[in-house]
N, C-alpha and C positions, 0 to 999 in steps of 0.2 A: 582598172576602172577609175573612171577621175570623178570626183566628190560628185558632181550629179549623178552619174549613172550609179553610184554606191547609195545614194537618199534612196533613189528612186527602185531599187532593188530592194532596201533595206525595208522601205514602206510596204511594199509588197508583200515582204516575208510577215511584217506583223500584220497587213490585211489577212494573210492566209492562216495564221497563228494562233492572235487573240481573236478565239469567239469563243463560243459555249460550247464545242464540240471536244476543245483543247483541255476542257477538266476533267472529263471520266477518267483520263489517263494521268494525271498528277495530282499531285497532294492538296490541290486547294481546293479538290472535289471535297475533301477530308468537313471544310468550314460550309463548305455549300450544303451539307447536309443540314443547316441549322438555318434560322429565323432571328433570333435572340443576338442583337448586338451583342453580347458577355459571351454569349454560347460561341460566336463565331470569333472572337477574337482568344480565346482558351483555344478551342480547336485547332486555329491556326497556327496559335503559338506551337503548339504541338507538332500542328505538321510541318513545319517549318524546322525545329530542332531537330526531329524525327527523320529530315532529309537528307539520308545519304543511305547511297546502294541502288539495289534496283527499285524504280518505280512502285512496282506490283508491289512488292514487298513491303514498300514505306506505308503503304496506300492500306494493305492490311493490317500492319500492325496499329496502324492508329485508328483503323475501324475497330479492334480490339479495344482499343485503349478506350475509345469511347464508349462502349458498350460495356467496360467494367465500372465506367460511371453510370451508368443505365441511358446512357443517350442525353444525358442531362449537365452539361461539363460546370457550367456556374452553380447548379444547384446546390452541386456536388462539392463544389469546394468552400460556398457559405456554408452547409448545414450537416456536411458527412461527422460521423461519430466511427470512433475508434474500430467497430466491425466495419463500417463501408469502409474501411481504409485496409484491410484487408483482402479487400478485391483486386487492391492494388500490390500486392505481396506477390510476387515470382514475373511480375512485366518484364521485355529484355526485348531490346531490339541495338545489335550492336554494342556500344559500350555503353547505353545507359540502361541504365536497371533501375530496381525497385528503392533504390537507397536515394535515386537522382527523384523519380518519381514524389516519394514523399516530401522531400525537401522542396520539390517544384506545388505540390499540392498547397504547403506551409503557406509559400510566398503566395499563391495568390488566395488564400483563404485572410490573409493578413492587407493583400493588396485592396481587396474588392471588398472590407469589409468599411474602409474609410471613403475609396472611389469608386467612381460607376464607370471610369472604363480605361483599358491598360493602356491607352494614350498615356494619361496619365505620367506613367511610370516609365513613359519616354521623354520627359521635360525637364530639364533640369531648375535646380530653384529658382533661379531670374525670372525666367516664365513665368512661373508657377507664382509669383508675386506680382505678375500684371494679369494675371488671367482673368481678372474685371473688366480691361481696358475692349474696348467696341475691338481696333486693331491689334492682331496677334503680334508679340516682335517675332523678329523671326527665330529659325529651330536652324541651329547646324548639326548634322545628323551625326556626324562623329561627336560633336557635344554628349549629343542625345544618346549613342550606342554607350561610350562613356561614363556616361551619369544612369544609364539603364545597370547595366554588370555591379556597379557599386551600389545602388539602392536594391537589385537582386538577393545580392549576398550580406545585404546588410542586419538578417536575422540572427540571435544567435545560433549557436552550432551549428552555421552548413557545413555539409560534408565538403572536406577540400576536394574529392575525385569531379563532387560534381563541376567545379570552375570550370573545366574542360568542356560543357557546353554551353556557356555563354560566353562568348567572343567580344572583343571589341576593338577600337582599333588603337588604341594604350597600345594591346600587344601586338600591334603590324597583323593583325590577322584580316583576312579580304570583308569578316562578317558578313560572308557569303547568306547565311540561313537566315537571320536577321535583315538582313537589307532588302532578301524576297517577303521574309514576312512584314515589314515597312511597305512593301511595293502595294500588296494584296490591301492594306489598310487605305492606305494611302489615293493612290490613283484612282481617278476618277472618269471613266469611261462609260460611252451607251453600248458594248458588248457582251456584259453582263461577265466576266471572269473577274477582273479586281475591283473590291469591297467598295471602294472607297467612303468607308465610316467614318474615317477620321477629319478633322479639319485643324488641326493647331501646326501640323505639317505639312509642306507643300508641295507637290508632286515634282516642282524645279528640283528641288535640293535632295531627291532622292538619290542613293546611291548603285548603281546598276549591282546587283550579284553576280560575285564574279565565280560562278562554277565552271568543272574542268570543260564542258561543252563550248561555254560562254567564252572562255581562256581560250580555248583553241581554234575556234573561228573567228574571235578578234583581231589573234596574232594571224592568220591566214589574210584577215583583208585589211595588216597595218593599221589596226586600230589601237593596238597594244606594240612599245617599245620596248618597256621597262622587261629585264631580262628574268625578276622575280618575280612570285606570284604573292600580290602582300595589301595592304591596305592603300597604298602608293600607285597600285597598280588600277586598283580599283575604282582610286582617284580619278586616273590618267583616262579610261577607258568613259567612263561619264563624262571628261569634259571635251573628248573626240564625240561623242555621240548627242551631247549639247549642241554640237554644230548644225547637227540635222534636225533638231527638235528642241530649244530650249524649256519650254516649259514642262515639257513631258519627257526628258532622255530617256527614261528607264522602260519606254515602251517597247524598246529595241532590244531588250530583253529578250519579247519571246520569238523576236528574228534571230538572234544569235543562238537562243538555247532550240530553239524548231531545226536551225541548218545543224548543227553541233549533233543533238540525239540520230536526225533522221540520215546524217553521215550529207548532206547534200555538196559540200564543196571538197 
């Protein structure tokens, strides 16, 4: 295929891909159950960490998970007392558990009780000292994954098991879950699947998620070189898919992750 007939393919897959029919079956249906800017950005974060294995599976256990907050995920983390937090006692989906759980409740009961929204706590100080100014400067999202993980952990006593779910790209990691939950925030479309709540970050500089779907139909249509699968890579693949779409790359997302699940190439 030569770069037009791959746009023009490419575009297609995500006309067929991003609409409202593409949530029931993944996890951002998870956030779409809520109203409440806080409510959907907790949610998400969730279903976003939450993301790995089977769909179904991911998709249940965090309708659990909301529902032992009674449906109510902000409320829940300004005002729970030591019994609600007990509802949170024996959660497990893969390898986080309830010890990740309470340390994740910590952070944002700590986060949202000074900000009103986990933007926020994707800015690093710079920003965060013009955020008066009319024009945002701008965000470099590995900045931001970066300065996210160390302001995370910056409570005392996290548990060290938990590190293992927040990724960044410090550690060459792709920040696969994180870069979808950015996307959902972020992007701003009239097809009603990502959020776009946010505004201090810009749908340009998002970073594609690079799951094993994504990973393997990229390398299928020469979109990906690089022989590892790492933060490098992840680079690499967003600035081939910059090509097709500068302002929006990361829309190609759900052409890659649509052909990647439904097996199509």
């Amino acid at each position: 295929m030569d770069f037009l007939e791959l746009k023009n393919f490419l575009d297609l897959k995500v006309d067929q891909y991003n609409r409202p029919d593409f949530i029931t079956n993944d996890p951002i249906c998870i956030p779409h159950l809520f109203k409440k800017k806080q409510d959907i950005e907790i949610a998400g974060f969730f279903a976003a960490i939450l993301a790995w294995g089977q769909r179904k599976t991911i998709i249940n256990k965090c309708r659990e998970l909301m529902e032992r907050m009674d449906n109510s995920p902000f409320d829940f983390m300004l005002n729970h007392n030591d019994n609600d937090l007990k509802n949170l006692l024996q959660f497990k989906h893969r390898t986080f558990n309830d010890t990740d759980l309470l340390y994740f409740t910590s952070f944002f009961k700590h986060h949202y009780s000074t900000s009103n929204s986990l933007e926020e706590a994707f800015l690093p100080s710079p920003f965060e000292s013009n955020k008066t100014q009319s024009k945002f400067p701008k965000v470099s999202v590995e900045d931001s994954l970066n300065h996210f993980r160390r302001y995370f952990f910056s409570l005392e006593d996290f548990p060290h098991r938990t590190k293992k779910h927040i990724s960044s790209p410090s550690q060459k990691s792709t920040c696969k879950r994180l870069n979808m939950f950015l996307r959902w925030m972020v992007r701003k479309d009239n097809n009603g699947v990502d959020f776009g709540i946010w505004n201090k970050i810009n749908a340009t500089d998002l970073i594609c998620p690079c799951d094993v779907h994504v990973d393997r139909v990229a390398r299928l249509l020469n979109l990906i070189k690089r022989k590892q699968t790492d933060w490098l890579t992840a680079l690499e693949l967003t600035e081939q898919l910059k090509q097709f779409d500068v302002n929006d790359p990361v829309k190609y997302d759900f052409a890659l992750f649509g052909l990647g699940v439904e097996k199509q190439l």
